[in-house]
C-alpha positions as CSV (number, residue, x, y, z in Angstrom):
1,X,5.3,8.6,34.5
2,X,7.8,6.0,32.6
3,X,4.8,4.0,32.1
4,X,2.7,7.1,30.8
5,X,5.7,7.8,28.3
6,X,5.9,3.7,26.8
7,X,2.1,4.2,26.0
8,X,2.8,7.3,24.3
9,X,5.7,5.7,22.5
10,X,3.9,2.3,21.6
11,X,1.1,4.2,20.6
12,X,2.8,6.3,18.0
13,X,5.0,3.6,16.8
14,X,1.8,1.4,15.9
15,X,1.0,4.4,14.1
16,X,3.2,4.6,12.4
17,X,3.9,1.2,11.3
18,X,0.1,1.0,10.4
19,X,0.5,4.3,7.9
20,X,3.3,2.1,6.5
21,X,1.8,-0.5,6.4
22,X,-1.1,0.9,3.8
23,X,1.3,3.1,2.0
24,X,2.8,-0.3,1.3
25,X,-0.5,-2.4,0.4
26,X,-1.7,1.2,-1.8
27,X,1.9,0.8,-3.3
28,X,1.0,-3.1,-3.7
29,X,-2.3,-2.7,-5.2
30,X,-1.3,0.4,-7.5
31,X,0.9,-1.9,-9.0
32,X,-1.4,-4.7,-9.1
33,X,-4.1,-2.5,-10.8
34,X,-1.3,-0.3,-13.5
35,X,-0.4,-4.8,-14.4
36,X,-3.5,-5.9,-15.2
37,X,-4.4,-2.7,-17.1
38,X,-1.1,-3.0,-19.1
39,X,-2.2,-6.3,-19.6
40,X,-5.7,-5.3,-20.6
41,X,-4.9,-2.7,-23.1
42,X,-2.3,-5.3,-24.8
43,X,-4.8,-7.8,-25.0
44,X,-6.9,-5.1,-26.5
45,X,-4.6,-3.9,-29.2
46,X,-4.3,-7.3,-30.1
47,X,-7.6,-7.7,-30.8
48,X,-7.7,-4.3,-32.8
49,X,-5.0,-5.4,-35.1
């Protein structure tokens, strides 16, 4: 029974450190993505004025 109950446990706790894991690396990239984009459309304006 104590056993049955670790799996349980281990099993939900890698779950949820995986679902934090890629709400971090989505957090990460959306970042990543909104920087070069900022660093796009300055470029661009640049080049428009």
């Amino acid at each position: 029974m104590s056993f049955y109950l670790l799996k349980e446990y281990t099993h939900t706790h890698t779950d949820v450190s995986v679902c934090c894991l890629h709400k971090a690396i989505k957090i990460k990239s959306n970042k990543v993505l909104r920087i070069k984009t900022e660093k796009i459309s300055t470029n661009f304006n640049k080049v428009l004025s």
